[in-house]
N, C-alpha and C positions, 0 to 999 in steps of 0.2 A: 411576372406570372405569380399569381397567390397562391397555388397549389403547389406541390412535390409529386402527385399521384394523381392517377385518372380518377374522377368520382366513379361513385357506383349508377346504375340506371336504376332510374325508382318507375312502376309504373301504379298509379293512382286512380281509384276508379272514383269519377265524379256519384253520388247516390240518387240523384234526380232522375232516372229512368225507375228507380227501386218502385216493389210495392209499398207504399208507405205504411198500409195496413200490416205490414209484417217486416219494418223496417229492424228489427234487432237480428231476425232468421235474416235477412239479406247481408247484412254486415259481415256472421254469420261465416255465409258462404262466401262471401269478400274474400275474410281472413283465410279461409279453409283455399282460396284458389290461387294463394299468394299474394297478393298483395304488398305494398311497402306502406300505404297508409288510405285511410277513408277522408275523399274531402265533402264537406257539407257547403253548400252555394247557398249563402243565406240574401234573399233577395226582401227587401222591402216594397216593391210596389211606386218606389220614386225614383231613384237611381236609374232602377231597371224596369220597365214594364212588368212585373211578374211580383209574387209572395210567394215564398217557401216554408220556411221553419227557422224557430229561433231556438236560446239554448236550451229551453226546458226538454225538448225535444230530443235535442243532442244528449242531453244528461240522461233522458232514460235508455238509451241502448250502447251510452258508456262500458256498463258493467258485463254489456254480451259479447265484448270482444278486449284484446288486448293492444289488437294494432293500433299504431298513432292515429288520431284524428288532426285533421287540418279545417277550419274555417276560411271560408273564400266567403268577405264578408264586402256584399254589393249593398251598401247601406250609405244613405245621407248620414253626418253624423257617426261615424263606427265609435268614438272616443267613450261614448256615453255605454257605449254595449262591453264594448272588448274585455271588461273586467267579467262579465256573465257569463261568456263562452270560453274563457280561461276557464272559470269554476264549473262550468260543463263538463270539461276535460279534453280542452283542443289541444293540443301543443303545440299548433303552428298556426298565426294570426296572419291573414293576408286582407290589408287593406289595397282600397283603391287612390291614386294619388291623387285620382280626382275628386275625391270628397273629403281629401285632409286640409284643412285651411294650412295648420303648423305640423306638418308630414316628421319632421323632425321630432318634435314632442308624443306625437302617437306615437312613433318605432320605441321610441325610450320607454314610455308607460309600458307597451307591451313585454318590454324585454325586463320592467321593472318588477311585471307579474309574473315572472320564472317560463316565459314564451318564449318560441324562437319568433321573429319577424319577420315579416315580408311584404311586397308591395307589389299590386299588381297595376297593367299598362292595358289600357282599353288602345284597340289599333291606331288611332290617332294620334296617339298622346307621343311625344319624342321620348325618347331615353334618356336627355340630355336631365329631367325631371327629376332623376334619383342620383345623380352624380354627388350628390355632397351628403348624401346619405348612405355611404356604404357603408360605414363603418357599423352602421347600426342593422343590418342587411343580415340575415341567413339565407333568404332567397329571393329572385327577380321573377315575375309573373308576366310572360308577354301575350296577349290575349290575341289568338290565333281567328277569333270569330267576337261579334260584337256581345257583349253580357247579354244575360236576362233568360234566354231559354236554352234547353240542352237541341240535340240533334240539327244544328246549324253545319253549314258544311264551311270547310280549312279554308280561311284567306291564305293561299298561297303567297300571297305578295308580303306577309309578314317575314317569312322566313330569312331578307336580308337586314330585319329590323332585329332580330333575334341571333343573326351571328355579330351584330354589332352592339346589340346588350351584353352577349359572351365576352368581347376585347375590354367592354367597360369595366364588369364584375374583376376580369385579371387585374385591373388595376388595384383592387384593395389589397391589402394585407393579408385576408384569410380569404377561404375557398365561402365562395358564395352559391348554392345552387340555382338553375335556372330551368322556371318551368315553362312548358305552353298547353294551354289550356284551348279546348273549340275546335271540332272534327275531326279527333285523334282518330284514327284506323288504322290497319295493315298498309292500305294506299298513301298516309300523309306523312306516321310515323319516323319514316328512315327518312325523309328532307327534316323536320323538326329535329331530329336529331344531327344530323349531317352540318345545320347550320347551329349547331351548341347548347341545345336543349337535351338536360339526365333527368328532368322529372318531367312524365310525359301522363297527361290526365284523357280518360274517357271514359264515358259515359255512356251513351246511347248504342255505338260497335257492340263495346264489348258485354253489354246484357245480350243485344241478342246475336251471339255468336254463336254457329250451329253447333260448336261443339261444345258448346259451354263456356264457362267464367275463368276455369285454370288453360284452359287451352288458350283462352284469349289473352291474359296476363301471359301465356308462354309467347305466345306468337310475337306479343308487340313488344317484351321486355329482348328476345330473339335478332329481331329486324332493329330496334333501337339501337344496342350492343354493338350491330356489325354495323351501324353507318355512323355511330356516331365521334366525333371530330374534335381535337383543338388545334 
């Protein structure tokens, strides 16, 4: 076991529901509703069906908040990018392993630009994928819904792909976090958790939650908390 201590429950709001028009005020209220960090789903249009925003974008509402940013970079090629959204101001680079030729040499460049790293698992992809890459690991991404658009509803059937990521990560040396990203809600949370996931990402729930953005960060960090397992 790589740990001594239970992690802590991170909940992470994906920004792709945001008004983009007033994406610095939304971050804004991110940070104001708690939060543990902002991730940005940068999509190209080839990877994924879909474009979003790259890092210039990121860089201007850098300086309206202080919480961490993370890139969840759904990009052919990220090698060529990952130095731009470092100097955006990400601090946690999530590649996909399907678009690293040499997966190995990304996680080190990334970590070589003062990053943490991570590596994210489209549903199909086995786990067996990042096995010789842990060392180079801050966090495992197991992707609960297929990329490219937000409001997709929970593959349920990932959940025992994701307590069998948790036994892999044990095997390193240091504590490695592990997220799931794709139909987080009050409904899906406490299995995602249950089966070994502390970073728990939404997006689409929790904008529009009746009560709001901290209520919905309380609820789902709440429910995370109490189911969640080693």
């Amino acid at each position: 076991m790589s740990a001594t201590s239970a992690p802590s429950i991170k909940i992470i709001p994906s920004v792709l529901p945001a008004d983009f028009a007033r994406l610095g005020d939304e971050c804004q209220a991110l940070e104001q509703a708690g939060v543990d960090r902002i991730q940005f789903d940068v999509m190209d249009g080839r990877f994924v069906p879909n474009i979003t925003f790259g890092p210039d974008v990121i860089a201007s509402v850098r300086g309206a908040v202080s919480v961490p940013f993370e890139a969840h970079l759904m990009i052919e090629e990220p090698d060529h990018l990952i130095s731009r959204f470092v100097e955006a101001g990400c601090e946690l680079i999530i590649v996909h392993e399907e678009t690293c030729t040499h997966l190995h040499r990304t996680l080190a460049h990334i970590k070589e630009l003062g990053a943490s790293a991570a590596v994210a698992l489209n549903p199909h992809t086995p786990i067996d994928r990042v096995a010789h890459v842990l060392d180079l690991l801050d966090m495992a991404l197991v992707m609960t819904v297929n990329p490219g658009f937000g409001g997709q509803k929970y593959i349920h059937t990932m959940e025992p792909k994701v307590k069998a990521m948790r036994s892999l990560l044990d095997t390193a040396d240091h504590w490695i976090d592990l997220e799931v990203d794709g139909g987080i809600s009050h409904s899906t949370v406490e299995g995602a958790a249950a089966a070994g996931a502390n970073v728990l990402i939404s997006g689409s729930w929790m904008f529009r939650h009746a009560d709001g953005l901290a209520a919905a960060v309380t609820e789902l960090r709440t429910l995370a908390t109490g189911a969640y397992q080693r």
